[in-house]
C-alpha positions in Angstrom: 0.0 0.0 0.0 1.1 3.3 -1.1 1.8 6.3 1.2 -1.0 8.2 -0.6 -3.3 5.6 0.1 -2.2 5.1 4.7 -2.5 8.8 4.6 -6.1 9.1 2.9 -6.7 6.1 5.7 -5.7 7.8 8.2 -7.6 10.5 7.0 -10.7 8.6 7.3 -10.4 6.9 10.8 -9.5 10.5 12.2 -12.7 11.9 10.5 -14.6 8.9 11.1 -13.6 9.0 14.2 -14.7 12.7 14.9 -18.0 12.2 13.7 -18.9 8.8 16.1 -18.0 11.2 18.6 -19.7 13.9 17.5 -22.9 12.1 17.1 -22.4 10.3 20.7 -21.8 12.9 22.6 -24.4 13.6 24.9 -23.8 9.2 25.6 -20.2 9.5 26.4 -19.4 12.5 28.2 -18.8 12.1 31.7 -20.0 15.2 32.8 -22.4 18.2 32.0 -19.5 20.3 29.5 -21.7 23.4 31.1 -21.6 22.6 34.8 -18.9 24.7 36.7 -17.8 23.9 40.0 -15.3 27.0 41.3 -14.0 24.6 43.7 -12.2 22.7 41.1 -10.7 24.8 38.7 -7.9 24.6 36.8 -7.6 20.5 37.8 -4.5 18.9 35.6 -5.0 16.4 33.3 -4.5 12.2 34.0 -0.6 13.0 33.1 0.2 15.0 36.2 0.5 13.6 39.9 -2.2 15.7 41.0 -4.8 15.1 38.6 -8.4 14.3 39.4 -9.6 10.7 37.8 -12.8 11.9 37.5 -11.8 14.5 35.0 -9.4 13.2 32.4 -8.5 16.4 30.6 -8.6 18.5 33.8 -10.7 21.6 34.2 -11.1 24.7 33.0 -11.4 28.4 34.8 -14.7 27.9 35.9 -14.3 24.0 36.6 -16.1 22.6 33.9 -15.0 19.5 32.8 -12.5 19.8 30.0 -12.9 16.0 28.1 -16.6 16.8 28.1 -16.5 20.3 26.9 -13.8 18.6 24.0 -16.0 16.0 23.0 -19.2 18.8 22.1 -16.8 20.8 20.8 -16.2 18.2 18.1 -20.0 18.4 17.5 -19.9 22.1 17.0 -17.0 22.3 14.8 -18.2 19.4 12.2 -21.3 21.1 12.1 -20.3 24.1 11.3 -18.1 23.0 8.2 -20.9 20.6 7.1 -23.7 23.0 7.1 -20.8 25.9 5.7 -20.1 23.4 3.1 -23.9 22.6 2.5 -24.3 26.4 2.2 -21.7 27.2 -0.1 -21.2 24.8 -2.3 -25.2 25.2 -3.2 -24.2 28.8 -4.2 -20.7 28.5 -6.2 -22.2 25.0 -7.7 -25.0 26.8 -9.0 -23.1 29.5 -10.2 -20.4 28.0 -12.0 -22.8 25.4 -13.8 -25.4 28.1 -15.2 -21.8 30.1 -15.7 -20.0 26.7 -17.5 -22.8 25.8 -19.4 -24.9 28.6 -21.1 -21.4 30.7 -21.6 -22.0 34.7 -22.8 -23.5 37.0 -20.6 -24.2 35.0 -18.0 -20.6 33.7 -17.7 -19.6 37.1 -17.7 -22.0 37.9 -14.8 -20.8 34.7 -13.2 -17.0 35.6 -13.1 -17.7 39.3 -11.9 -19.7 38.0 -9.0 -16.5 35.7 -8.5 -14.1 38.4 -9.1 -15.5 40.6 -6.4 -15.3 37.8 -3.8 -11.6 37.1 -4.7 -11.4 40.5 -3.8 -13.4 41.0 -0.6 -11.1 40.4 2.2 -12.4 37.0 3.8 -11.8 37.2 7.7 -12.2 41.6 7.7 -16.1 40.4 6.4 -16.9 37.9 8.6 -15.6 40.2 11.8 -17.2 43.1 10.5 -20.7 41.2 9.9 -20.7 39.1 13.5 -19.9 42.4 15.3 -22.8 44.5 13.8 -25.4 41.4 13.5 -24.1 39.8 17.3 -22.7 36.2 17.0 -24.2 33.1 17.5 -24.3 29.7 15.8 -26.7 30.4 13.0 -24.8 34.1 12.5 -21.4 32.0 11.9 -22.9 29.3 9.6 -24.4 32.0 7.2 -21.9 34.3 7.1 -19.3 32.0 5.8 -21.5 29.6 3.8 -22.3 33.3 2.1 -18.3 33.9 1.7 -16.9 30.3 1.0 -18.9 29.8 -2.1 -16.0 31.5 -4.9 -13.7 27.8 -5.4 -17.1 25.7 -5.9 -17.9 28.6 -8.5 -14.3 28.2 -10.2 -14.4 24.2 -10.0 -18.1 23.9 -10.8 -18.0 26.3 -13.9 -13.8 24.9 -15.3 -15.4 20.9 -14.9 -18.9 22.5 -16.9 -17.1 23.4 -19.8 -15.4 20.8 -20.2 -18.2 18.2 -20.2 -21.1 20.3 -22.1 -19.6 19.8 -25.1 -19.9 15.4 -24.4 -21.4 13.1 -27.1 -23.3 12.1 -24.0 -24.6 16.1 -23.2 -25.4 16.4 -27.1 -26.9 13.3 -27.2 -29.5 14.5 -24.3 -30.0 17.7 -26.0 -30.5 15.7 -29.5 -33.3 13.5 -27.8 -35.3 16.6 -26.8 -34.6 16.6 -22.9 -34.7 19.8 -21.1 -32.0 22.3 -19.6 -33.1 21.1 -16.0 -32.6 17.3 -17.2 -29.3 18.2 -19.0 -27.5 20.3 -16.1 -29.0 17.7 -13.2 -29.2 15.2 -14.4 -26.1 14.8 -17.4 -23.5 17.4 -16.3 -23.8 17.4 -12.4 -23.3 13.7 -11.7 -20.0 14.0 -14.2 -18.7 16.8 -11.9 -19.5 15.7 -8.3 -16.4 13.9 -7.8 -14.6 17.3 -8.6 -17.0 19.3 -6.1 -16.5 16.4 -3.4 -13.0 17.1 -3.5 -13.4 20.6 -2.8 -16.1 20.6 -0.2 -13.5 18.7 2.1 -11.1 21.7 1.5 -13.5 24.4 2.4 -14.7 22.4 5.3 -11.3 22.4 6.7 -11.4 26.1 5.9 -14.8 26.8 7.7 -13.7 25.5 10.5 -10.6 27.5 11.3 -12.4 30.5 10.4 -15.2 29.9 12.8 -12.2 28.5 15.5 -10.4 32.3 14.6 -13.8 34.4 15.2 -14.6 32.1 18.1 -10.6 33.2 19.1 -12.1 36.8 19.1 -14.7 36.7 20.4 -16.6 37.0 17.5 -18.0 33.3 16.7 -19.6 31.0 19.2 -21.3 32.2 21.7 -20.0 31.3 25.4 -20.6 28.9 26.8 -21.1 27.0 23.8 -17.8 24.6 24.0 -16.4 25.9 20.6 -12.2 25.1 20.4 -11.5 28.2 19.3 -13.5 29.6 22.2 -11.6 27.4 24.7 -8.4 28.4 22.9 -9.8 32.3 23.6 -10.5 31.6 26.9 -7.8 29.7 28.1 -5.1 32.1 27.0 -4.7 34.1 30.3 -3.7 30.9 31.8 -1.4 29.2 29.1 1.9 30.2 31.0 1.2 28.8 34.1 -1.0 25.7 32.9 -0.4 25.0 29.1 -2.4 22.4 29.0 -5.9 24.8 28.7 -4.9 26.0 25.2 -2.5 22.9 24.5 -5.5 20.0 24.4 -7.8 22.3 21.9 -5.1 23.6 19.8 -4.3 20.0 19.3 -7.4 18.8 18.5 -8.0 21.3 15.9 -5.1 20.7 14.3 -5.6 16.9 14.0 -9.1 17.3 12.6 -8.4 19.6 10.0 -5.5 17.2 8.9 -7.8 14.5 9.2 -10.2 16.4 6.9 -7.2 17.2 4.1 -5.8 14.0 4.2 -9.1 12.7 3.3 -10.0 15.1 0.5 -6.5 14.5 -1.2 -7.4 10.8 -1.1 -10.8 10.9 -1.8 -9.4 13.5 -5.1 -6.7 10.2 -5.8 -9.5 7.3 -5.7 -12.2 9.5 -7.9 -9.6 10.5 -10.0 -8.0 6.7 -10.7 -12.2 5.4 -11.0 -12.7 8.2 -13.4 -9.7 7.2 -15.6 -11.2 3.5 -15.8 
């Protein structure tokens, strides 16, 4: 087995892994992640002498318990790049097919739309639109499925113009079937695996963005148990216990490699199916 192919694996199980947590996480944590206790704060995790068996991970500065508040964070943070994904990749998929296929105008239209999002500074939009709308949850989700749209827009219309031109696309338009048919139906199944490729890259993306606002206190709401709101609010302590901004950090990190190894594997197998 190739490298390519243990990477894209390991991809997999960390994703996989992430998401069977994320699902049973009100099963398996061992304590309410929003229950503080101000007689236990700042506990050490398992690896120190002093620790608390009762909470793995330690505490945090109000003493809730840090392996719960980890494990819903996971839930937050998938759910956020899914429903991102979801968002955007409606928009720039729609945009880049109409864009691929019918050409002219309305390809013209479609790459000034993309144009001035290429030029729109990314993170200065979403701070500027969560501190005059207030953040929460549904506030994060729209605002970057509204901003993450542009690469599904490039991909979508590229992979369009490619295929329109198809004995199979003529064929369909020979025999009398409709634009709806043709564009569903004919030209969206031949791109998916394209689109796929990229919705695991702007997943990865939407989730450090919302992990950076959360940072600023911009994204999710406290005391939602967002990582980059544990990240925030563990700061003030990282020089005397580490470990507060250590354990989220490193879980962030891990899933967004997870998610990237797994897009450029899932980009290798369609690719090698396609060429068969």
């Amino acid at each position: 087995m190739s490298l390519q192919r243990y990477s894209a694996l390991l991809g997999l199980c960390i994703v996989g892994s992430a998401v069977i947590i994320a699902i049973l996480a009100p099963y398996i944590t061992p304590q309410d992640p929003f229950l503080q206790n101000l007689d236990g704060r700042m506990l050490p995790p398992f690896w120190f002498d002093d620790s608390v068996p009762s909470h793995p991970l330690g505490t945090d500065q109000l003493g809730r318990d840090y392996l719960s508040r980890m494990i819903y964070g996971a839930r937050i943070s998938l759910l956020i790049g899914t429903l991102v994904v979801i968002c955007s990749g409606l928009i720039g998929s729609t945009l880049g097919v109409l864009g691929g296929y019918f050409g002219g105008r309305i390809d013209t239209v479609v790459m000034f739309l993309i144009t001035c999002r290429l030029a729109i500074p990314l993170i200065l939009v979403a701070l500027t639109v969560v501190a005059f709308v207030g953040s929460s949850l549904t506030v994060v989700i729209l605002t970057l499925g509204l901003l993450l749209w542009e690469r599904f827009a490039v991909v979508a219309r590229t992979t369009t113009m490619q295929v329109r031109n198809l004995d199979y696309v003529a064929a369909a338009d020979a025999a009398g079937a409709s634009i709806r048919h043709i564009l569903l139906r004919e030209i969206l199944p031949n791109i998916a695996h394209h689109l796929v490729v990229v919705a695991t890259l702007e997943m990865a993306l939407a989730i450090l963005l919302e992990a950076a606002l959360s940072f600023l206190g911009l994204g999710v709401p406290s005391p939602l148990p967002s990582w980059g709101l544990m990240i925030s609010e563990a700061k003030d302590y990282m020089y005397f216990s580490p470990w507060v901004i250590m354990i989220p950090g490193v879980a962030l990190f891990v899933l967004v490699l997870g998610i990237n190894l797994l897009g450029d594997g899932l980009r290798d197998w369609l690719g090698a199916r396609r060429d068969v």
